[in-house]
C-alpha positions in Angstrom: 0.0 0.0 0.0 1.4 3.2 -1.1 0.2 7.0 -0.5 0.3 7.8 -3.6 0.7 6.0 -7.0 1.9 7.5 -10.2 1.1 5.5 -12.7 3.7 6.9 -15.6 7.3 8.6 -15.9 6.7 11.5 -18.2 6.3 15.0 -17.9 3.5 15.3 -15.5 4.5 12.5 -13.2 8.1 14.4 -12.8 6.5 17.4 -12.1 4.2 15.9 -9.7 6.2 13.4 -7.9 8.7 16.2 -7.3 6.8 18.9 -6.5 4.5 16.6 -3.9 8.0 15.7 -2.0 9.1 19.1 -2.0 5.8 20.5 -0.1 6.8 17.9 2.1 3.7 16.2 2.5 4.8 12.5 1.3 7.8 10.9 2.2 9.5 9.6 -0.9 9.1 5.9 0.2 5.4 6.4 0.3 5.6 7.0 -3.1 5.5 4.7 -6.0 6.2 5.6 -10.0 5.2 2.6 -12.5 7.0 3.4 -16.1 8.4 0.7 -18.2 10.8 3.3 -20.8 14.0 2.9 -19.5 14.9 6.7 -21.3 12.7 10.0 -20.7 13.3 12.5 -24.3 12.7 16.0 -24.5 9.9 15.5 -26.8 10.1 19.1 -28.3 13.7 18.3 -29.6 12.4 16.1 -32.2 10.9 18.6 -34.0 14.5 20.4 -33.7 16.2 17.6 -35.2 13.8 16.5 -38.2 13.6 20.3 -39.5 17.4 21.1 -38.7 17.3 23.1 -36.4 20.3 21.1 -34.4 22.4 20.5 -37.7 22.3 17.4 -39.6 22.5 13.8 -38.7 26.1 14.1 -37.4 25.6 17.3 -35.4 22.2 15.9 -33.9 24.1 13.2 -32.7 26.8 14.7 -30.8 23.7 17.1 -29.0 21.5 13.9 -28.3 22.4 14.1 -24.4 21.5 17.6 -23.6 17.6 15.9 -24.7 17.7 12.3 -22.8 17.9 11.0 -19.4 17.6 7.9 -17.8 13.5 7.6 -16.6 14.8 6.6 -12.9 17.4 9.3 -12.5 14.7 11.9 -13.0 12.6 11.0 -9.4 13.7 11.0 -6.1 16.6 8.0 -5.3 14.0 6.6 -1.9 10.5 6.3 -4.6 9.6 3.1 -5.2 10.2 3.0 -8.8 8.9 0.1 -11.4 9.8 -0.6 -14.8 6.9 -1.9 -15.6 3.8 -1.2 -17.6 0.3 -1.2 -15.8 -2.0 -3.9 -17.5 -5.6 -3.1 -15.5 -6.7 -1.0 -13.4 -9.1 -1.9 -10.8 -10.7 1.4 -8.9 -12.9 -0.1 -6.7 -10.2 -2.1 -5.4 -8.0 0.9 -4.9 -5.7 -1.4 -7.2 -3.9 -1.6 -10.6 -1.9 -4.7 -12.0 1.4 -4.2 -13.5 3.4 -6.9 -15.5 4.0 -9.9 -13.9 0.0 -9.4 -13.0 1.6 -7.9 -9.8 -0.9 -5.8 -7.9 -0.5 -2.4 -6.2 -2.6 -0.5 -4.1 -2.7 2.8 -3.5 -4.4 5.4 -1.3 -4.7 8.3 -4.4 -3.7 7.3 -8.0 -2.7 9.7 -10.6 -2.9 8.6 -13.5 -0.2 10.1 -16.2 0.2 7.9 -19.1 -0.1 9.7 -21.8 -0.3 8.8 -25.9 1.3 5.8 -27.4 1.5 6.4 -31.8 -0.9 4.5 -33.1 1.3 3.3 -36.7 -0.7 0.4 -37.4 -3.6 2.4 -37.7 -2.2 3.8 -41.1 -1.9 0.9 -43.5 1.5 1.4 -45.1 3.5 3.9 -42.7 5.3 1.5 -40.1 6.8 -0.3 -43.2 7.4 3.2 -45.2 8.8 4.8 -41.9 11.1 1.5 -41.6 12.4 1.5 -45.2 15.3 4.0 -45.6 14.9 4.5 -49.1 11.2 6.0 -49.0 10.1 9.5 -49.0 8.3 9.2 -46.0 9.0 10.7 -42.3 7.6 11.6 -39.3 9.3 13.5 -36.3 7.5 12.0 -33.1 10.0 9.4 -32.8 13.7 9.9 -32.1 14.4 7.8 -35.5 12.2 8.8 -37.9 13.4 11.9 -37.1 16.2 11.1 -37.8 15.5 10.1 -40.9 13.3 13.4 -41.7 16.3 15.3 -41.3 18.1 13.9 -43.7 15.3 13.4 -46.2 14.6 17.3 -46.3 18.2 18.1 -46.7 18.5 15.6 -49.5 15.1 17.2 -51.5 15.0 18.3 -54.9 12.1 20.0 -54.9 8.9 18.4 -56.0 5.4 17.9 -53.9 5.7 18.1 -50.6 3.2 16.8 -48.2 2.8 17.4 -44.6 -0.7 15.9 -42.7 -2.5 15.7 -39.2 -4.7 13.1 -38.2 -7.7 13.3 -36.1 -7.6 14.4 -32.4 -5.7 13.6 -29.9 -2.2 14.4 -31.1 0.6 15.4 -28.9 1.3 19.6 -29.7 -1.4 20.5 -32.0 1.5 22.5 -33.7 3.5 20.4 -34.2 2.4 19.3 -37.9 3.7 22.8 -38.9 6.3 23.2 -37.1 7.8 21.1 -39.5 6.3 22.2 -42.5 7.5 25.6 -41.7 11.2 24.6 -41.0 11.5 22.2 -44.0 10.2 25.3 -45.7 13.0 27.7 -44.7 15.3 24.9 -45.2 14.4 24.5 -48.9 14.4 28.6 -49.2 18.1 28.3 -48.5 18.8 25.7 -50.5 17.4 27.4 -53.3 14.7 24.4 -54.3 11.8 26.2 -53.0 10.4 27.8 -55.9 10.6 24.0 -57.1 8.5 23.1 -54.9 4.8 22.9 -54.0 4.3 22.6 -50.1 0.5 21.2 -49.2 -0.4 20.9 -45.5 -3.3 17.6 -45.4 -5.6 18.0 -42.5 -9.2 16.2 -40.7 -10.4 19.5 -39.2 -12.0 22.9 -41.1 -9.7 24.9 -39.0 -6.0 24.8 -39.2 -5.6 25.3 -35.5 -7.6 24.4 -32.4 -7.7 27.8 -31.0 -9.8 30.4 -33.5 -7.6 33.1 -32.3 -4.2 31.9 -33.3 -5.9 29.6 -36.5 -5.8 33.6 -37.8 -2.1 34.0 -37.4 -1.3 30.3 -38.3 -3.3 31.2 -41.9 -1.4 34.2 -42.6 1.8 32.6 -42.0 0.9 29.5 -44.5 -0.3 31.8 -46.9 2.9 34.2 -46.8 4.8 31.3 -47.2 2.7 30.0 -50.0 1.5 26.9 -48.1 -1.8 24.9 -49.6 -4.0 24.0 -46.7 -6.9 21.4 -47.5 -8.8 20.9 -45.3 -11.3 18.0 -44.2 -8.5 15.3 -46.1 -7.9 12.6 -43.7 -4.4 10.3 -44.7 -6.2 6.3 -44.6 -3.4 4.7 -46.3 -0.1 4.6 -47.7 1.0 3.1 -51.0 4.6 3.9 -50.4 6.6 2.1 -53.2 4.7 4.0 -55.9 5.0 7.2 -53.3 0.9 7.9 -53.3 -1.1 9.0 -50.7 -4.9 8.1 -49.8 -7.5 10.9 -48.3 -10.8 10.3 -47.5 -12.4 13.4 -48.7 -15.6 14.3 -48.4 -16.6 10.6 -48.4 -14.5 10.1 -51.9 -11.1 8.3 -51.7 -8.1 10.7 -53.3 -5.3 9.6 -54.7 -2.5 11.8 -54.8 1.6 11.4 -55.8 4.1 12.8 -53.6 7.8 13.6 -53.9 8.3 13.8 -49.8 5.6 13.2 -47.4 5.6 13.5 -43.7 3.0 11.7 -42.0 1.8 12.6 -38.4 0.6 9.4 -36.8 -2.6 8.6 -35.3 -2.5 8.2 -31.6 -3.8 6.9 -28.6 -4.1 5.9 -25.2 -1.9 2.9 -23.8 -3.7 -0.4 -24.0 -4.4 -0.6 -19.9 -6.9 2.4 -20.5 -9.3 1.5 -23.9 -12.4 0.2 -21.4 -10.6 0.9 -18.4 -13.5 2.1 -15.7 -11.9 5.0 -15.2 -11.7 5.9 -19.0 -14.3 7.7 -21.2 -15.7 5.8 -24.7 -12.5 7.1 -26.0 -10.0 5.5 -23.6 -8.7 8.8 -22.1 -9.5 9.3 -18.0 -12.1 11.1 -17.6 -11.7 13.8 -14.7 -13.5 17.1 -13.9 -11.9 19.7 -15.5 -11.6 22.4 -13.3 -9.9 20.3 -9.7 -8.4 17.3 -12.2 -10.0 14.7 -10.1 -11.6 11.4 -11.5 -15.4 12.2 -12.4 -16.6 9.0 -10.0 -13.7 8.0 -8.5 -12.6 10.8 -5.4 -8.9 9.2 -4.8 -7.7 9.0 -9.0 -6.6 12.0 -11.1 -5.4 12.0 -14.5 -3.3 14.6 -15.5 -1.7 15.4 -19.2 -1.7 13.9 -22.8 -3.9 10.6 -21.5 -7.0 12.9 -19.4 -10.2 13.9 -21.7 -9.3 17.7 -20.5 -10.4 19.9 -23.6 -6.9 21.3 -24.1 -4.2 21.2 -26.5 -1.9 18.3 -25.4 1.6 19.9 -24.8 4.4 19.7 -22.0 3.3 23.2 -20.7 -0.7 21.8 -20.0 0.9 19.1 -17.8 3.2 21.5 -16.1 0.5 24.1 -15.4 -2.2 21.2 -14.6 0.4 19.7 -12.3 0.7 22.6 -9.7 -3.0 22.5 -9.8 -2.9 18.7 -8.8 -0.7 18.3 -6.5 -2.4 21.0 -4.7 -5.4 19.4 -4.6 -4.1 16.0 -3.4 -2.7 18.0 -0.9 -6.0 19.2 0.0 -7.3 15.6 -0.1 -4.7 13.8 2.2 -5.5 16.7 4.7 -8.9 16.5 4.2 -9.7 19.9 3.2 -12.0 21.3 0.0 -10.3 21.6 -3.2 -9.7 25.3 -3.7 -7.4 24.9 -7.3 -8.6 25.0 -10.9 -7.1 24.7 -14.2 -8.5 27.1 -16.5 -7.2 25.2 -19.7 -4.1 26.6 -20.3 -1.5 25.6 -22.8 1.2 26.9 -24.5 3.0 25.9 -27.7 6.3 26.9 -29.2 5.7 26.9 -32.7 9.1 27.6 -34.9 8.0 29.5 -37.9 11.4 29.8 -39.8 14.8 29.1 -39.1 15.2 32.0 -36.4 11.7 32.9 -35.5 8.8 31.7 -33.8 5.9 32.2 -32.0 4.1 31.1 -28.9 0.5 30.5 -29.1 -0.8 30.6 -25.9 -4.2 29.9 -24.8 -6.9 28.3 -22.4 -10.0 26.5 -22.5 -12.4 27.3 -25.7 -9.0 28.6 -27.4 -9.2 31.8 -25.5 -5.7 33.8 -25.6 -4.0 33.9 -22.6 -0.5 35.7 -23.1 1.6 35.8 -20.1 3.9 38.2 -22.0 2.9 40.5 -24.6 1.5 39.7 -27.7 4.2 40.2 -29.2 5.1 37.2 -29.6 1.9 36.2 -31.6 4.1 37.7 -34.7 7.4 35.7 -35.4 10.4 37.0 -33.6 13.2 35.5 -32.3 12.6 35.8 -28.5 9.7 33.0 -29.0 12.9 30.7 -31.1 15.3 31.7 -28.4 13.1 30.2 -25.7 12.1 26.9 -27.5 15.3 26.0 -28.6 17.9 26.8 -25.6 15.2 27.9 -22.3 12.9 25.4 -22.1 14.9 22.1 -22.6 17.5 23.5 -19.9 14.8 24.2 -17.3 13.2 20.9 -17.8 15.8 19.0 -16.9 17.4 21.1 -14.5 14.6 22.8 -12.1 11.5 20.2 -13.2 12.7 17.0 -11.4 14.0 19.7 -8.1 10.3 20.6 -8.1 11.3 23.9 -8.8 9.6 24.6 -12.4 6.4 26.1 -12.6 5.7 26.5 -16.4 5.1 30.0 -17.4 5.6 31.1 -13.4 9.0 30.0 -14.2 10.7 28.9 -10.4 7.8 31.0 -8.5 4.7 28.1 -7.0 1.5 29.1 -7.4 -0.6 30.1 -4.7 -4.6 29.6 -4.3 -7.0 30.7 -1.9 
């Protein structure tokens, strides 16, 4: 029986775990972390390294430790740490089975499990993202993006593809990010005018928050980006390099010189009909306090929960603060007096030197906490995403020390 279980190692379970032994109100031995990854990446960084933002393949390579640590290294050394995945969870037991069909029980859970790529889903891309000779990349794995690197730097020009899948996706930017990097990296190279750049996407919209779908529009269009939108990617025919949309219930067949395919994605096996899941296999938890809908001792926090946010590393820093107060509240058996508002954040890199960051809340309402200023590309927003935020969240989020946007200042609620 442990105090609290955390059942995950990523962002939000650092945050939390860290944070929680900091306030002081669990001893690290009453704590228990259940991730089976033996490495934890700075996500972000692949973005970095598929549109060249690091260098090429041999540069990337020599920078890969400044973006990886080991999982365990990243907790507390006296947690109770499992490399493990969690197969079932059993709420009404105050239970969940790992591996080994081992059971743990727990006085609060947090669930923190967040999205697994769902390749298989896509007929065709685990085989075209395996085969080093095809035109096809994707940056949300370390090599793919590897390989997207190298494929940009080695185009000719041509038709370029870039597509998003239905919802959820980690970083709604994402997609564009690198579209608008292999864009700038062409420009220099001299084969953009060679080239016709069309961005592939489910949605009417080409960003969840109206506010910043504005901005995002203007950019593609200064940059001469096609945007068509309601065209879902349903399969691959790699070898003959031709992509399949579902269109308007129509099936599209379209040729591409250099395609990079955002994958569909889920939640972890454990959760699909888990009872503490929605129909769509994410936990379902109020979305104000962060706290399970039926179940008063579970939370779910980050890329996994049904919270109607963008899924980014900032949400699960800012929901984090909000969760560990509350837990707090809970173990000392007061009311819950914290409550997200939504907010996320995301770093989008519009060129090589500029970004933006679009920041906003629940219903895509704005919520700067600088200016907005840095709604139009400059290169304070690139500064930040490239050197700041990877060196505070290695080096103040496992101390407990990083508060998103608050940078090393906690929160305080009434």
């Amino acid at each position: 029986m442990y105090k609290l279980v955390v059942a995950g190692g990523g962002t939000a379970s650092v945050n939390i775990v860290s944070q929680i032994i900091r306030a002081g109100k669990l001893k690290p031995n009453e704590i228990a972390v259940i991730d089976p990854s033996p490495k934890h990446y700075y996500q972000p960084a692949w973005s970095m390294i598929g549109g060249g933002v690091l260098g090429n393949n041999n540069e990337v390579k020599s920078k890969l430790k400044n973006y990886v640590r080991d999982t365990r290294s990243l907790f507390h050394p006296d947690i109770n740490f499992y490399s493990k995945s969690v197969t079932k969870f059993m709420p009404d037991l105050n239970k969940i089975q790992i591996e080994g069909n081992e059971e743990i029980s727990y006085e609060n859970l947090v669930v923190a499990l967040g999205l697994v790529m769902d390749y298989d889903r896509l007929p065709g891309l685990k085989d075209a993202l395996e085969d080093e000779n095809s035109k096809v990349g994707t940056i949300y794995d370390l090599n793919y993006a590897m390989k997207t690197n190298r494929l940009i730097s080695e185009f000719q020009g041509g038709k370029a593809f870039f597509t998003e899948p239905t919802q959820p996706i980690k970083c709604g930017g994402a997609p564009q990010k690198i579209m608008y990097l292999a864009d700038g990296i062409w420009r220099d190279k001299n084969v953009r005018d060679k080239t016709n750049i069309n961005f592939f996407l489910p949605m009417y919209s080409i960003f969840t928050s109206p506010y910043y779908a504005k901005l995002l529009i203007k950019i593609a269009e200064d940059k001469n980006v096609l945007v068509h939108y309601g065209h879902l990617l349903t399969k691959l025919n790699w070898k003959n390099n031709e992509a399949i949309f579902a269109h308007n219930k129509q099936e599209i067949k379209l040729n591409y010189d250099f395609i990079h395919v955002t994958p569909f994605q889920s939640t972890p096996k454990a959760l699909k009909n888990s009872p503490v899941s929605d129909k769509d296999g994410l936990v379902d938890v109020d979305k104000g306090t962060l706290r399970h809908v039926k179940y008063e001792n579970v939370w779910g926090i980050g890329d996994c929960s049904n919270l109607p946010t963008s899924k980014t590393a900032s949400a699960a820093i800012d929901q984090a603060f909000v969760l560990v107060n509350n837990l707090i509240k809970t173990i000392e058996k007061q009311g819950l007096n914290a409550k997200y508002t939504g907010y996320t954040s995301c770093p989008l890199f519009v060129s090589h030197g500029k970004g933006i960051l679009a920041e906003f809340k629940y219903e895509g309402i704005p919520d700067h906490t600088y200016t907005k200023l840095m709604d139009k590309p400059n290169r304070f927003a690139y500064f930040l995403n490239k050197f700041v935020m990877p060196k505070a969240y290695f080096w103040l989020m496992p101390k407990g020390r990083w508060y998103g946007r608050r940078l090393i200042f906690p929160p305080k609620f009434k």
